[in-house]
N, C-alpha and C positions, 0 to 999 in steps of 0.2 A: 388610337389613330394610326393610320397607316404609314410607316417611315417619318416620323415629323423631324428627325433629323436634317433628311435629302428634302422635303417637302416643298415644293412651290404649287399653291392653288390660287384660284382667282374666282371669285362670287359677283354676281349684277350686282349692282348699287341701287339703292334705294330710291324713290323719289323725292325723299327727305333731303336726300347727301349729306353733307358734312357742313357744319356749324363753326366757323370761327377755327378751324380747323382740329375739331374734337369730333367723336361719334355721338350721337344721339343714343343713350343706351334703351334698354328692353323692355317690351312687356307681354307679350301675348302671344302664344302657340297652342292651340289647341288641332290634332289632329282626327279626320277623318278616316273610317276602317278604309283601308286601300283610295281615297280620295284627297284634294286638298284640304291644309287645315291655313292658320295661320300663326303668325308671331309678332312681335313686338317687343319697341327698346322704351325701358326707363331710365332716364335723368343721364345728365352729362356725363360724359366719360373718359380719362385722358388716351385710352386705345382698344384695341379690339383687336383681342389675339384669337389664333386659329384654331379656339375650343367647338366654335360650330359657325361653319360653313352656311348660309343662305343662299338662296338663290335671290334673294333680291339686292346682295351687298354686293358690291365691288374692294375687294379686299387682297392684295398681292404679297405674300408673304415669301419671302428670301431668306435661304440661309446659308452662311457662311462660314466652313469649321477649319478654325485654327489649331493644325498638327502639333503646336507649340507647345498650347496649355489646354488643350481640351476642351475648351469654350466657341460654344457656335453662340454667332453673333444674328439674330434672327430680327432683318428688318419687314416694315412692316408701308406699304406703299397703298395710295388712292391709285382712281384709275388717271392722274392726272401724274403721277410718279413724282407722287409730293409725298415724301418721308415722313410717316407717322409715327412710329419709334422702331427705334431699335431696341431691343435685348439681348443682355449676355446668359447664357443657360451652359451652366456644364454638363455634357453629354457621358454614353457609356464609350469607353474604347474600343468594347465588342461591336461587332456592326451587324449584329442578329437583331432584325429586328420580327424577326417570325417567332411571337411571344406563343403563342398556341403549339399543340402540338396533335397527333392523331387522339380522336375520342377513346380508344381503344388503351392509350398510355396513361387514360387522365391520373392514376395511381402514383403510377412515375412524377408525372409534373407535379403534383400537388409537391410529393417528398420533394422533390429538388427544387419548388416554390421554397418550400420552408425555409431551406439552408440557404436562401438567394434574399431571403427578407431584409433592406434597411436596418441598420445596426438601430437608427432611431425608431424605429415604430412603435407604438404605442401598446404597451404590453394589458390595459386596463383602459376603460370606455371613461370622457370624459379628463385624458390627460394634457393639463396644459405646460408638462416640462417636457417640453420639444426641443431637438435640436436648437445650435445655436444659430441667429437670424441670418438672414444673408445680407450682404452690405447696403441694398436697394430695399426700401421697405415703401418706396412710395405708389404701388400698385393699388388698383382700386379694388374695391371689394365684391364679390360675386355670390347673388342670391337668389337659387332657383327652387321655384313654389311650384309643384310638379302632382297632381293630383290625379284618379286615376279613371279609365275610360270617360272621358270628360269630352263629346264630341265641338266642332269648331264653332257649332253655328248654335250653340246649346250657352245661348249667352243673350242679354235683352239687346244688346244693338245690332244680334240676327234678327231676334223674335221678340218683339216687343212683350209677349205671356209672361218671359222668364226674369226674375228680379234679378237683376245685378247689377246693383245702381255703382258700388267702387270698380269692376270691372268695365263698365259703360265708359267712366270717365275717366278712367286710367289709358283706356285704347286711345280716346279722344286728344290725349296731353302727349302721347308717346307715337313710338314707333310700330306698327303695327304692318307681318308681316304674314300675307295669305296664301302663298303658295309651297308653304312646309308641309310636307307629306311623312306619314310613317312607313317605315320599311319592313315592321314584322311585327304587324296586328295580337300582340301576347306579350303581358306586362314585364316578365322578367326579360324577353330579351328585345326591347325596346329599349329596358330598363340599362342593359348592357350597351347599346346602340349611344343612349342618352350619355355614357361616361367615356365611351372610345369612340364616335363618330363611325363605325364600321359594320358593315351590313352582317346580317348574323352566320353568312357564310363566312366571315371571318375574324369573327370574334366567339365562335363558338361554343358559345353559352348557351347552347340547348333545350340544356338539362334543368327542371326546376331546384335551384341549391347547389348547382356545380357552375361555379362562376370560376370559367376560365382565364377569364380577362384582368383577373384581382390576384394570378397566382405568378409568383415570380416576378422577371424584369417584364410582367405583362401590363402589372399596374403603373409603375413608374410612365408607361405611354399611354396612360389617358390622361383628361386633361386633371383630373383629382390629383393623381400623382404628380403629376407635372407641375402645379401649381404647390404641394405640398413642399415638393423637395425645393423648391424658389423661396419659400421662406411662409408658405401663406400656413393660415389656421383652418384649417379642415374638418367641418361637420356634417353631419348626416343625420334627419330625424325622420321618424316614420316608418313607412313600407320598403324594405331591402329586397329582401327572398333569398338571398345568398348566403351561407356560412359556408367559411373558410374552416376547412380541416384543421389547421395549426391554432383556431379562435381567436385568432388574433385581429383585433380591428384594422379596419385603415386608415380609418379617421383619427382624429384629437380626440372629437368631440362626438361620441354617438348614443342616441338613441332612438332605439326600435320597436315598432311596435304594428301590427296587423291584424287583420282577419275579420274584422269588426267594424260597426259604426257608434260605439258605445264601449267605453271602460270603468271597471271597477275601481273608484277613486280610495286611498287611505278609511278616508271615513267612513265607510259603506255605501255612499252613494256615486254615481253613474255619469260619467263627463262624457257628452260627445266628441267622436274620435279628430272631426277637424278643431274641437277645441282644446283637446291635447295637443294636436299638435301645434297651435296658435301658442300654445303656454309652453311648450318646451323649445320653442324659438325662439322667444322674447328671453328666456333665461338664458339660451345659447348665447345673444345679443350682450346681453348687459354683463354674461360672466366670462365672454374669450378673452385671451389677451391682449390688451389693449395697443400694443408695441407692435403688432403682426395687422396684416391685409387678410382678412377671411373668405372665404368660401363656403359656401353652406348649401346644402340640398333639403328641402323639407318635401316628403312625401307622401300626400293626403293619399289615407284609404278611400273613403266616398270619392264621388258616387259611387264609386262599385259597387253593385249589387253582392249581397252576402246568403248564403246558403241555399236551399233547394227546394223552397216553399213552391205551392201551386199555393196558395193563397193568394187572394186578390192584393197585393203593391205590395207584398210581406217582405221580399228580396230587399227591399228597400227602410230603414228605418231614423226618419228626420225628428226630431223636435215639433211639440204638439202645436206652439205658436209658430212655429213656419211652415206647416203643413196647412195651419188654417188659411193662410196669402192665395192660396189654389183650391181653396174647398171649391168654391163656384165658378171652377173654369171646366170647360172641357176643353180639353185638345185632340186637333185633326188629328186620325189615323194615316199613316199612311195608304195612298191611292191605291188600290188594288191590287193589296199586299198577297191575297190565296189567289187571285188571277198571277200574281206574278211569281209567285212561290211554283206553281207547279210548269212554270216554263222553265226552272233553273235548273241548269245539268243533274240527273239522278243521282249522282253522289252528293251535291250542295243540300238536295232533298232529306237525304239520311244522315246527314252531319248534327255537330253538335250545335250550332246556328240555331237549326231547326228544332233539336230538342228544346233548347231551353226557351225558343219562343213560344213552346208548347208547358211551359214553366209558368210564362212572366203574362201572355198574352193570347189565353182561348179563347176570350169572351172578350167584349167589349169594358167591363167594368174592370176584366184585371189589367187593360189597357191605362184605362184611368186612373187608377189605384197606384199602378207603376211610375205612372208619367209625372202624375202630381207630388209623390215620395219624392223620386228625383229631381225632379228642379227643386224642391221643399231642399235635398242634401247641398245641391248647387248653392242656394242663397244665403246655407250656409256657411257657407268654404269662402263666398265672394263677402262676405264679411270680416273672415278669419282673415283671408288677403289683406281687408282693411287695415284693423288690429296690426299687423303684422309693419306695413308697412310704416303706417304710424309711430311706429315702435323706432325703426329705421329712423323716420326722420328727427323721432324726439332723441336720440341721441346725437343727431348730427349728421349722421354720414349718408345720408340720403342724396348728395351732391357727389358725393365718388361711389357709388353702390350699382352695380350691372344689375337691375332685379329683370329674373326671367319666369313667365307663367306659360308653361307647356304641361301638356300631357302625354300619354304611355301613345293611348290611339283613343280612335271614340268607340262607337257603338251602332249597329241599326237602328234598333227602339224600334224594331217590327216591320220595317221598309221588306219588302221582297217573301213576306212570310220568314223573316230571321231577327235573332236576338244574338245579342252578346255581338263579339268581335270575330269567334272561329267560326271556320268552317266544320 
């Protein structure tokens, strides 16, 4: 995040507003390739710090650093300048806060990342001897379910086709927010975007595996950092893309996994990938420290399409009973996708858009093949959500839990003669 030190921003307010004077917490952001997507809050919340900016919040955040002790005192105002909370955060003394440096140096940063590490960090995945706690432990708990090219309207209270009966009612109960856009259509640095709030002109994560943003005092200003060094439990499951030169985690609690929608289980048999991660969240759950505020990122691979089949929906691979909920549907193509493909600028023509719609969707049946696979993955994830949440509340804390359902960006699905999210 950009200077959160000196930072004062201000977001719309929601139509919801404010409750007895709490925020309504999260649920729903799905975004659109360069279009709108949306968002949404679940369940009560005692504040709403300035991890992510909307445009439908009205949110006024101040701060104020004391030369004395180092503690900026960072309050937190409606649009009626009615104090929400304040917090105390101890800050660096240095007042650099330009964590990146030229692409050209990343060699350099990395090395002078290393020697700049938290003396606390976690030397081994899954560590819960973390520093000692900070004196405030009554912070609420933050938990984003983060799946991947998952367009906004690719949910049944768009489309009534598509089954997602706990995401239907979850928007229904919550906060639900439709004018979040993505800023750079490509998973890892969305993915960057998603931890620092900052466009990828400045957070410089480019590269697939050279995560800028995680090297040095770069991490410490996102909000993962930010909430770690406050005292919170920090986990990460799923989809990364980044490795740290030095190997070193950033989290407490991680684990990783991609590239697939199917894993090889102990036993020799085959666990779908949103069902790995539904099971390594619930253990997250039930084995953090109980004394600590957590945060947690779970990062489904599905939908994403996986390798380079021209086979009719083969990119795609769901579970044989949810694939059968769509055996007897067809779904619309998009309107005059090769009329509208060959009016798109010459270069959008020879991109990789274009290839891969020549992948997923030559004929009409690998249209269906593809379409039906994907919402089949959808229905599954919007189940895992379930499971998940469940989990939350059978422990209790589903009353102080920010739960957030975003994604990377969406996808075409064939609009304009194009697939995938690049150009």
């Amino acid at each position: 995040m950009d200077s959160p030190q000196r930072q004062k921003s201000t977001t719309q307010r929601s139509s919801a507003g404010w409750r007895g004077g709490r925020v309504i917490p999260i649920v729903l952001c799905f975004c659109a390739v360069l279009s709108l997507g949306n968002i949404a809050f679940n369940h009560r919340i005692g504040s709403f710090s300035n991890l992510f900016a909307q445009d439908n919040f009205e949110l006024t955040f101040d701060t104020v650093l004391s030369n004395d002790d180092g503690v900026e005192k960072e309050r937190i105002h409606d649009s009626q300048g009615n104090l929400i909370r304040a917090v105390d955060q101890v800050i660096e003394k240095d007042d650099d806060d330009d964590a990146v440096k030229d692409e050209d140096e990343d060699e350099t940063e990395m090395a002078a990342g290393r020697k700049e590490e938290n003396n606390d960090s976690p030397t081994a995945n899954n560590n819960t001897g973390s520093s000692s706690p900070p004196k405030d432990l009554s912070g609420m708990n933050i938990l984003i379910l983060y799946p991947d090219d998952w367009r906004w309207d690719s949910i049944g209270e768009e489309d009534s086709i598509i089954q997602t009966p706990f995401l239907d009612s979850f928007v229904k109960e919550n906060i639900r927010f439709r004018q979040n856009a993505v800023t750079t259509s490509i998973c890892w640095q969305s993915r960057a975007t998603l931890f620092t709030g900052q466009w990828a002109s400045r957070h410089r994560s480019f590269k697939l595996r050279c995560p800028h943003f995680t090297v040095g005092k770069a991490w410490s200003q996102t909000w993962a950092g930010m909430l770690r060094n406050a005292g919170y439990y920090l986990g990460h499951i799923g989809k990364w893309q980044y490795h740290n030169s030095d190997m070193k985690s950033r989290f407490d609690w991680e684990v990783l996994f991609e590239g697939k929608h199917w894993y090889p289980r102990f036993d020799g048999k085959l666990i779908a990938g949103e069902d790995l991660a539904r099971k390594e969240t619930v253990r997250f759950l039930q084995e953090r420290p109980k004394d600590k505020p957590f945060a947690a990122t779970v990062a489904f691979y599905p939908p994403k399409p996986i390798g380079v089949s021209t086979l009719p929906g083969k990119q795609y691979e769901p579970k044989n009973e949810t694939r059968a909920i769509y055996e007897n549907i067809t779904f619309p193509e998009p309107p005059g996708a090769s009329e509208n493909f060959h009016q798109l600028p010459i270069f959008l023509q020879g991109g990789i858009a274009a290839g891969r719609w020549r992948e997923r969707y030559p004929t009409p049946l690998h249209y269906q093949e593809s379409m039906k696979n994907m919402y089949a993955l959808i229905t599954q994830i919007d189940q895992s959500f379930k499971e998940i949440v469940d989990e939350v509340k059978r422990l209790g804390l589903y009353n102080n839990t920010m739960i957030i359902i975003t994604a990377d960006n969406g996808m075409f699905n064939g609009a304009h003669g194009l697939a995938g999210k690049w150009y």
